[in-house]
ROZA-879282 format. One line per 2 residues: number of its first residue (from 0); for each residue y, z, x of N, C-alpha, C. Coordinates in steps of 0.001 Angstrom, whole numbers. Example, Ala and Ser with C-alpha at 12.3 -4.5 7.8 and 13.67 -1.06 7.14 Angstrom:
2
0	-5690:7800:13190:-4500:7800:12300:-3300:7800:13200; -2250:7080:12850:-1060:7140:13670:30:7870:12900
END
This chain:
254
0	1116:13440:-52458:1057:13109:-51026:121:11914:-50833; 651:10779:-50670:118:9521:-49910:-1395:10221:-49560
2	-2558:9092:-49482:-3685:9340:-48253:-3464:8777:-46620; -3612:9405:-46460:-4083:8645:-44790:-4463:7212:-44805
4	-3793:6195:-43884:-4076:4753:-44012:-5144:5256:-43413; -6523:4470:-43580:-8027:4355:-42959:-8071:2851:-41976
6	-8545:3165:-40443:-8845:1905:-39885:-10505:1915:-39688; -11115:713:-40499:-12631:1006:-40449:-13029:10:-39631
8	-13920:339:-38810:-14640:-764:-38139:-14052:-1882:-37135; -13014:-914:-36424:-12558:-1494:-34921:-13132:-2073:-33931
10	-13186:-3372:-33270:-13698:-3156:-32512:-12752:-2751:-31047; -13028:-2087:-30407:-12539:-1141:-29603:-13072:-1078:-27972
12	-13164:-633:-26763:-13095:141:-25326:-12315:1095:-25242; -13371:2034:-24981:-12439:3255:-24229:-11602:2869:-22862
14	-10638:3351:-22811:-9598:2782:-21567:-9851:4320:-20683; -9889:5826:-21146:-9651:6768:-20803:-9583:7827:-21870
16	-10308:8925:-21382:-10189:10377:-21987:-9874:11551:-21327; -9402:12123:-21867:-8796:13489:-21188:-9146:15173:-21909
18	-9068:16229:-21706:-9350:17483:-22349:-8289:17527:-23091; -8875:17752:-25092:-7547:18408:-25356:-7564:19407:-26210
20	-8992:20160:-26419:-9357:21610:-25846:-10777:21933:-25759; -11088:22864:-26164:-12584:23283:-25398:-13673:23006:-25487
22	-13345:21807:-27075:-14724:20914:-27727:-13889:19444:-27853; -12367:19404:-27670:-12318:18039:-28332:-11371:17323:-27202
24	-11493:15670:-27312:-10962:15024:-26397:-9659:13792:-27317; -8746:13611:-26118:-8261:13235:-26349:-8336:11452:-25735
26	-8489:10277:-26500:-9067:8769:-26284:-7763:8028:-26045; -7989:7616:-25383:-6555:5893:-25189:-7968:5068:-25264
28	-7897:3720:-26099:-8428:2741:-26719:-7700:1678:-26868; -8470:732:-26417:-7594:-780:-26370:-8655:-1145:-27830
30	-7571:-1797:-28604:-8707:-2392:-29744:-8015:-3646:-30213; -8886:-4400:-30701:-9097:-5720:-30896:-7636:-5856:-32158
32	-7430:-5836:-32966:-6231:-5951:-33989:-4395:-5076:-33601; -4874:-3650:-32966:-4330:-2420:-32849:-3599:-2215:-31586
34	-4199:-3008:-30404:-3897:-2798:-29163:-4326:-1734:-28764; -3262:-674:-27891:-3716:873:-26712:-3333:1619:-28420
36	-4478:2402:-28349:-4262:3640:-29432:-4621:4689:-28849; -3724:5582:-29228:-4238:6794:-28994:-5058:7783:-29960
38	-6077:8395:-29727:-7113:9115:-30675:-7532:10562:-30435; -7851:11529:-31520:-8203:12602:-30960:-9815:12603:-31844
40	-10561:12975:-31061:-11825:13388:-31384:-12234:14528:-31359; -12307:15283:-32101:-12752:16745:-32476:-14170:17246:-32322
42	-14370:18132:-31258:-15723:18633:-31509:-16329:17169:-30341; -15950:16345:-29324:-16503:15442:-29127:-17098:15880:-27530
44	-16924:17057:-27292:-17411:17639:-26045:-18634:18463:-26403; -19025:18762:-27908:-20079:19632:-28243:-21393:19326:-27812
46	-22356:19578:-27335:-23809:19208:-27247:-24110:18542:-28221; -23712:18612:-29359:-24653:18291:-31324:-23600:17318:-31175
48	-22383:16995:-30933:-21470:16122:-31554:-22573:14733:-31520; -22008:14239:-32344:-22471:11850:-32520:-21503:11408:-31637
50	-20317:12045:-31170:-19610:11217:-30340:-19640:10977:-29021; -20652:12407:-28679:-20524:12546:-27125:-21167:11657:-26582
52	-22274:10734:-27174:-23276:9722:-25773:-22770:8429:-26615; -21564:8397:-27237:-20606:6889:-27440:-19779:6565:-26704
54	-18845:8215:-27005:-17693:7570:-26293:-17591:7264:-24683; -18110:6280:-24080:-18037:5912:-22681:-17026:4653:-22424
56	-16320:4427:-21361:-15730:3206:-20790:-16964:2479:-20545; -15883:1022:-20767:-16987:-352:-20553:-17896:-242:-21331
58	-18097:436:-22922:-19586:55:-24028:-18606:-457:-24708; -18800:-1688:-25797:-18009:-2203:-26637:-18233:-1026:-28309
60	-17583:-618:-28912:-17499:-570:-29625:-16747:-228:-31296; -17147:446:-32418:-16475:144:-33931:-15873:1318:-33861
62	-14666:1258:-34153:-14205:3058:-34271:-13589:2818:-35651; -13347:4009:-36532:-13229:4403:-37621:-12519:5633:-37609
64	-10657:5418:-37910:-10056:6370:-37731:-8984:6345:-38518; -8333:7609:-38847:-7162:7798:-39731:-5931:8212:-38902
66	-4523:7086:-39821:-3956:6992:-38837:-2761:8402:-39642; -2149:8917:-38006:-1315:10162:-37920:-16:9569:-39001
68	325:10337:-40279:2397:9978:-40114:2323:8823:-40524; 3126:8022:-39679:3748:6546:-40037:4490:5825:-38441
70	3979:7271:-37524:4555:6187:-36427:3327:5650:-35014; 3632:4553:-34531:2653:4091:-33901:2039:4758:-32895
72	2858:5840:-32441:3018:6430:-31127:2153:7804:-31578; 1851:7960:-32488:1364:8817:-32959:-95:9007:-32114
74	-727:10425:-31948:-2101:10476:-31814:-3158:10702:-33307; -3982:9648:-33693:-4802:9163:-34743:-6191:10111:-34938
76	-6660:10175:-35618:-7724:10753:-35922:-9113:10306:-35313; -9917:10683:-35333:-11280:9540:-35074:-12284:9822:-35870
78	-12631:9384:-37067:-13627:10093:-38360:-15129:9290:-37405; -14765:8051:-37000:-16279:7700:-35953:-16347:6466:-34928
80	-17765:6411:-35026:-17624:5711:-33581:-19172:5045:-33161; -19897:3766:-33357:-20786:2888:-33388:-20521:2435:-31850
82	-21580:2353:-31306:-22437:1735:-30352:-22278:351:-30143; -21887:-754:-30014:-22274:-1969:-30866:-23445:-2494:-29713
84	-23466:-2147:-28659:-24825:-2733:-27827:-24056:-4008:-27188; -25310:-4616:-26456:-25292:-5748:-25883:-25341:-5808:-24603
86	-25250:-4799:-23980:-25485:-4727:-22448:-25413:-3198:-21698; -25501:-2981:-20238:-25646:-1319:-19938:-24356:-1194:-19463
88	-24248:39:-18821:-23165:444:-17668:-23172:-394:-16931; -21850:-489:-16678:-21890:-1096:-15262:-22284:-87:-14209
90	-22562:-12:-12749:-22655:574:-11691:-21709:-547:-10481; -22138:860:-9220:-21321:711:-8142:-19332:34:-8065
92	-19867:-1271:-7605:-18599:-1876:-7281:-18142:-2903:-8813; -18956:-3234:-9412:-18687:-3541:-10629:-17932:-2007:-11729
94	-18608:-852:-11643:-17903:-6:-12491:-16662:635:-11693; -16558:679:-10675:-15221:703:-10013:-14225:-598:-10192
96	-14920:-1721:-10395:-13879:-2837:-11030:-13347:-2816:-12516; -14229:-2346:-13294:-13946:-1737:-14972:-13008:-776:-14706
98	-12969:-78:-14108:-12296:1588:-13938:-10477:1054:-13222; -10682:-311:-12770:-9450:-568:-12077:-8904:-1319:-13230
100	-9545:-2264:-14047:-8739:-3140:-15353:-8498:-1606:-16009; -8909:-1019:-16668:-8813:142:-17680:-7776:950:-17060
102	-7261:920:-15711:-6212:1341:-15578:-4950:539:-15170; -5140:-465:-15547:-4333:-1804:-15242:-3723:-1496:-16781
104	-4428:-1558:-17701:-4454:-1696:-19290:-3614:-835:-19329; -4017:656:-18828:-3626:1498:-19612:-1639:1705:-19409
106	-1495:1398:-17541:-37:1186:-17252:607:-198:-17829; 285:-1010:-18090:1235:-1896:-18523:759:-2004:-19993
108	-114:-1740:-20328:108:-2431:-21838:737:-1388:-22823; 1858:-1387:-23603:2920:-220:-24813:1616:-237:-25810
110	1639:931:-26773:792:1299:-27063:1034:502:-28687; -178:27:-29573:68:-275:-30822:1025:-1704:-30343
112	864:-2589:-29588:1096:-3404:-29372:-41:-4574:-28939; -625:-5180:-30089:-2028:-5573:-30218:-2064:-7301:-29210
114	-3037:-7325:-28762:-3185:-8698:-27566:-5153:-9260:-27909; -4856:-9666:-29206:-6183:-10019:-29773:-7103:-11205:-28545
116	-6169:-11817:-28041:-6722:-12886:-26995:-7134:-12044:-25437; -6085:-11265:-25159:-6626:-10319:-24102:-7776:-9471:-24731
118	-7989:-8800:-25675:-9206:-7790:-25590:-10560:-8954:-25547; -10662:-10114:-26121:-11479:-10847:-26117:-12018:-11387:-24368
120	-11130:-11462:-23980:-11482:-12106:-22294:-11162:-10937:-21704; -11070:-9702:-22414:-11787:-8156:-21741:-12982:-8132:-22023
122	-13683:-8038:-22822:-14422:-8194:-23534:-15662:-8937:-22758; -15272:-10384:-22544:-16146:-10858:-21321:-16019:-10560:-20196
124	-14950:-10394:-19684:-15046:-9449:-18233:-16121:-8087:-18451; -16144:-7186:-19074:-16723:-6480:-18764:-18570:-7139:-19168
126	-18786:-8166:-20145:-19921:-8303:-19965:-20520:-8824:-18602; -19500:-9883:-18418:-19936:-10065:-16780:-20201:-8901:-15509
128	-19833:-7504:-15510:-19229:-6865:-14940:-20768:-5837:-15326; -21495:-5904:-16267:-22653:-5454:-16493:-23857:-6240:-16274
130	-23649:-7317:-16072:-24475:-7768:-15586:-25049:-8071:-14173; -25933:-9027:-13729:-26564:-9697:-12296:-25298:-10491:-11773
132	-23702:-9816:-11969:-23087:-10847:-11438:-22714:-11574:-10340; -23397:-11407:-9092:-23315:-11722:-8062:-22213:-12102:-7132
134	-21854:-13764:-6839:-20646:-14203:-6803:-19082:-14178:-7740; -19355:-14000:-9007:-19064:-14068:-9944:-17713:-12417:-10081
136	-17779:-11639:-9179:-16537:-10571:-9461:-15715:-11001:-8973; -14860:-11199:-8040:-13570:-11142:-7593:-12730:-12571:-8681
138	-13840:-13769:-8608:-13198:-14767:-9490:-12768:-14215:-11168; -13855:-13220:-11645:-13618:-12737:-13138:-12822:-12003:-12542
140	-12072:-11072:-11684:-11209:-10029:-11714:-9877:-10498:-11556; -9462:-11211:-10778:-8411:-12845:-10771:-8266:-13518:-11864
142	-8910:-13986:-12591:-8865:-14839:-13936:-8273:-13581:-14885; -8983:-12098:-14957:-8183:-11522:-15893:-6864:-10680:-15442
144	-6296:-10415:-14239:-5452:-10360:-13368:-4450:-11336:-13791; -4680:-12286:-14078:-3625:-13576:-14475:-3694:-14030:-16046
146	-4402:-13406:-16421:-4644:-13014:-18357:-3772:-12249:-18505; -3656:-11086:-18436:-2837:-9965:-18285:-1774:-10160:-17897
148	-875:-10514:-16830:134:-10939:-16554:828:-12191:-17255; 356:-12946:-17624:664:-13769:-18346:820:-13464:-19972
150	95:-12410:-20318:-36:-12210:-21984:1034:-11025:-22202; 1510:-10155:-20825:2598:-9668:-21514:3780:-10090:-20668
152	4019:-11103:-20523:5140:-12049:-19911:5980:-11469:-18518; 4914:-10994:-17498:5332:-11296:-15866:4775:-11848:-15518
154	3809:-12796:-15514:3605:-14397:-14389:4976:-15241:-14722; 5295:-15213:-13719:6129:-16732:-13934:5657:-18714:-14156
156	5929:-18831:-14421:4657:-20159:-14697:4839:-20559:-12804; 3466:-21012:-13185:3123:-21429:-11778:2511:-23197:-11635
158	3526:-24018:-12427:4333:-25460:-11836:5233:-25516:-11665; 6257:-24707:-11338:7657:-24536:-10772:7654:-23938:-9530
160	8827:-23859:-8922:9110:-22750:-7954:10428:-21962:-8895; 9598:-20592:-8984:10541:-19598:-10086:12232:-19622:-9942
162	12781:-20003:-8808:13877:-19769:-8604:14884:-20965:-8876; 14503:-22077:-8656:14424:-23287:-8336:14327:-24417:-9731
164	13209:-24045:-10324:12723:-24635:-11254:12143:-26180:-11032; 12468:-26100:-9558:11688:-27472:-8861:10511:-27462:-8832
166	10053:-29023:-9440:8105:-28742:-9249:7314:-28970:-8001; 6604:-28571:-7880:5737:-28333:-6944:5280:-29339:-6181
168	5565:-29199:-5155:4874:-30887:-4277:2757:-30172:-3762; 1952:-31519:-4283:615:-30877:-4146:415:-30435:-2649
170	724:-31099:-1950:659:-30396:-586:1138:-29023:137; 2110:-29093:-412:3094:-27783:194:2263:-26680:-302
172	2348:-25638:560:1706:-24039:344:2923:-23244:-510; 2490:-22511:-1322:3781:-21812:-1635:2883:-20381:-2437
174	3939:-19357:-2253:3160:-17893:-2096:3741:-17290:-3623; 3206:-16060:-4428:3667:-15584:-5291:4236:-14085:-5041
176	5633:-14401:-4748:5754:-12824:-4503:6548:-11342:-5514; 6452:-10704:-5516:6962:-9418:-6801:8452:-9645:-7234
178	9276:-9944:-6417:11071:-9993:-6717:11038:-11380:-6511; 10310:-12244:-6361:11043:-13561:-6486:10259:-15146:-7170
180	8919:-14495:-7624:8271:-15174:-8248:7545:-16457:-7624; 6993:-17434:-7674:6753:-18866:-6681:7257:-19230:-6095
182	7318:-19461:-4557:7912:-19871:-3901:7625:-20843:-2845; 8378:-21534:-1856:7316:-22116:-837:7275:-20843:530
184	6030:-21315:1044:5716:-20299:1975:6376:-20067:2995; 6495:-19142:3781:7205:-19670:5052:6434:-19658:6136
186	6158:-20475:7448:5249:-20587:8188:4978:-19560:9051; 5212:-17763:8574:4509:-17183:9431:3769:-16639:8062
188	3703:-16786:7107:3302:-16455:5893:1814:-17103:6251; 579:-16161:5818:-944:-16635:6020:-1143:-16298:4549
190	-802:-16120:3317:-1375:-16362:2225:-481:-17597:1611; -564:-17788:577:-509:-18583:-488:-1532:-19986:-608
192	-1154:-20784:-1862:-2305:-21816:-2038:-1038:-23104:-2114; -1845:-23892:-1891:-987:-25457:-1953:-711:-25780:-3454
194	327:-26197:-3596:667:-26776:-5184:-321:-27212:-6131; -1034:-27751:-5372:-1794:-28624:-6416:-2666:-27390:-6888
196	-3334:-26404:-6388:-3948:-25502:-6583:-3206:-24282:-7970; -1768:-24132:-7582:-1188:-23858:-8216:-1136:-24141:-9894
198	-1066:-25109:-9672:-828:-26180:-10769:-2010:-26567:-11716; -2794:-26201:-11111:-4776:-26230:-11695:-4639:-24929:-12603
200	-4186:-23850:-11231:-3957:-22346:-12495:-3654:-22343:-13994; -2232:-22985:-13871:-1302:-23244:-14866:-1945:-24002:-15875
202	-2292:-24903:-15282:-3215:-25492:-17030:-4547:-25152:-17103; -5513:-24172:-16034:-6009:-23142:-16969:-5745:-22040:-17832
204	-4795:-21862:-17543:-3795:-20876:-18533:-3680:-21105:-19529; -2891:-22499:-19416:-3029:-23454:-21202:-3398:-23482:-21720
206	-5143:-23700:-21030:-5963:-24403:-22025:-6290:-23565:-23497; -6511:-24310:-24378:-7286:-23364:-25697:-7861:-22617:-25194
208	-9450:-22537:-24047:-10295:-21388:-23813:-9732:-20856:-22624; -8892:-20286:-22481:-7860:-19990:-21276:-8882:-19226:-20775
210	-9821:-18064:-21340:-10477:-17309:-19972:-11408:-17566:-19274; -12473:-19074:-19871:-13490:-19204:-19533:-12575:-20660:-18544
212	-11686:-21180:-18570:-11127:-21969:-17838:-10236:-21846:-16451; -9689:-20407:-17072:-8721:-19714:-15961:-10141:-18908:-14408
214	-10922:-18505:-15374:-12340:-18597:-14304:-12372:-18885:-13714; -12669:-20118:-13848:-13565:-21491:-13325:-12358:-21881:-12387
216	-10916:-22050:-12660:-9990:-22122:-11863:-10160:-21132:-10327; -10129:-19681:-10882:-10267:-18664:-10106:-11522:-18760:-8604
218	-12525:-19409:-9290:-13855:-19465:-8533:-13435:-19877:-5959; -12411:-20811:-6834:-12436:-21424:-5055:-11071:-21012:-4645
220	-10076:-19794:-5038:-9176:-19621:-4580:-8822:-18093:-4691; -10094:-17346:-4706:-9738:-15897:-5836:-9537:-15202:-4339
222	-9893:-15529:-3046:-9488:-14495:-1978:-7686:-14868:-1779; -7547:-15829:-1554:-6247:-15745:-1221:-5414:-15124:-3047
224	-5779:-15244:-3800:-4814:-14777:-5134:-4794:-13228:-4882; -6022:-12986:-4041:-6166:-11399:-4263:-4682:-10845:-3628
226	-4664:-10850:-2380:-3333:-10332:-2344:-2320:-9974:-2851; -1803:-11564:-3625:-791:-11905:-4177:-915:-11657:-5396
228	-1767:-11044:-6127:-1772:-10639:-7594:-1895:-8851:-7426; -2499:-8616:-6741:-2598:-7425:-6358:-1130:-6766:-6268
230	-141:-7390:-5486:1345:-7208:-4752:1905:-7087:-6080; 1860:-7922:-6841:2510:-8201:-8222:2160:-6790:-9333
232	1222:-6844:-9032:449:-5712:-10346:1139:-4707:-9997; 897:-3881:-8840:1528:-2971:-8157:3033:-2878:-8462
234	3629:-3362:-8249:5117:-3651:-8198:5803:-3409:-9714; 4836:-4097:-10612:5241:-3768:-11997:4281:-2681:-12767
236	3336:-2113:-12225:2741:-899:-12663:3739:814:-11870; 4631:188:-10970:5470:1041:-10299:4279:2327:-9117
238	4991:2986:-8706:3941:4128:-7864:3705:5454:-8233; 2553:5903:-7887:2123:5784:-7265:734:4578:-7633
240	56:4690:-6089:-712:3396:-6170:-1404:3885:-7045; -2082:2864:-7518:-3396:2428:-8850:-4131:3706:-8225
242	-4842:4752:-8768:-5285:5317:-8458:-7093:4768:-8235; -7499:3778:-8544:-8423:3280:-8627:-8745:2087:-7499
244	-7242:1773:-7139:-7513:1035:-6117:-7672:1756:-4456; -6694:2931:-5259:-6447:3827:-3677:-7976:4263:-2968
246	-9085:4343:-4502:-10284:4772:-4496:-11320:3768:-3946; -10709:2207:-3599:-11500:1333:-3387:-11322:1312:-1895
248	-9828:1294:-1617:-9730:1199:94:-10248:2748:771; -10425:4120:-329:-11069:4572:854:-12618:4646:1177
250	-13012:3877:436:-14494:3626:62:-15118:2639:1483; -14028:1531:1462:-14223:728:1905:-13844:1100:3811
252	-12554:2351:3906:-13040:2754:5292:-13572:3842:5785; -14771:4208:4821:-15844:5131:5473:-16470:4356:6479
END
């Protein structure tokens, strides 16, 4: 009998855990080579366990696990699990923004379907997201909003009009909507951004450092994207709503 393939020294985020019995849990993990894995950790609810003050959402770290069988879909072993440091929890409205990507992740991304460039500009989102970030959330939550959509192929490029394939005049406003992709706006329409704005996106997208560029893009246009990326996510994460977002609007009308 074959051994167990060994994966040593992942680097990894917990996306989500669940009970899967009276000491052990069951992990979804986005990891850096591997993509969404699924894991079982034994004994990881015990008082004595090493796993219980690791395994948290938003800490970066190494997991060390044996994989189930031969199929991807499989649930994996977890022999361990390193700390790697570098920053705290997030709190408040920042760990309610972690808690909304991690469930962004967990509905669209197929599992064992690895996005080495997305976990990396996850990766900095959440360091930003632990830190003094001040101005700095809604633009990082937009920039990876349009990481994500773009890395598993629903953005439509945004120097066209999707339907059309006509390019964009810099002046004209034009909106992004779920069934029909870029479009121009229509004048009772109060979101969208003018072409040229558009078109800034798009070759932050491009660029080699797409997340630290797609940012910086994000910085002077991230209220009006909110909508319109929001509409999109939704639409292809299907219903019910994000449960994380449902948790933000009722927060927000206490």
């Amino acid at each position: 009998m074959a051994a167990a393939k060994r994966i040593s020294d992942e680097p990894a985020f917990v996306l989500h855990s669940y009970d899967w019995s009276e000491s052990s849990l069951i992990l979804e993990v986005f990891s850096r080579h591997y993509g969404r894995v699924a894991l079982v950790a034994k004994g990881a609810k015990k008082p004595s366990s090493n796993f219980r003050p690791v395994l948290l959402p938003l800490q970066p770290l190494l997991l060390t696990y044996t994989l189930a069988g031969n199929g991807d879909a499989d649930i994996h072993a977890l022999k361990g699990a390193e700390w790697v440091g570098g920053h705290v929890m997030p709190t408040g409205d920042a760990l309610l923004s972690g808690l909304y990507l991690n469930e962004l992740l967990l509905r669209l991304l197929a599992r064992a379907d690895p996005h080495a460039a997305l976990f990396d500009a996850y990766a900095g989102v959440v360091r930003v997201l632990a830190s003094e970030h001040g101005d700095a959330l809604e633009p990082v939550l937009r920039s990876f909003e349009l990481l994500l959509l773009r890395e598993i192929g629903l953005l439509p490029s945004l120097d066209v009009q999707t339907m059309t394939l006509a390019p964009l005049q810099a002046g004209t406003r034009y909106t992004l909507v779920p069934e029909g992709g870029l479009r121009a706006a229509s004048a009772v329409e109060r979101g969208g951004l003018p072409g040229s704005q558009w078109q800034a996106l798009q070759r932050a997208l491009d660029d080699a450092a797409s997340y630290t560029a797609t940012l910086r893009a994000c910085v002077a246009v991230s209220a009006e994207l909110k909508p319109q990326l929001r509409a999109l996510l939704q639409y292809h994460c299907g219903s019910p709503t994000l449960r994380t977002r449902q948790l933000m609007i009722d927060l927000q009308a206490l």
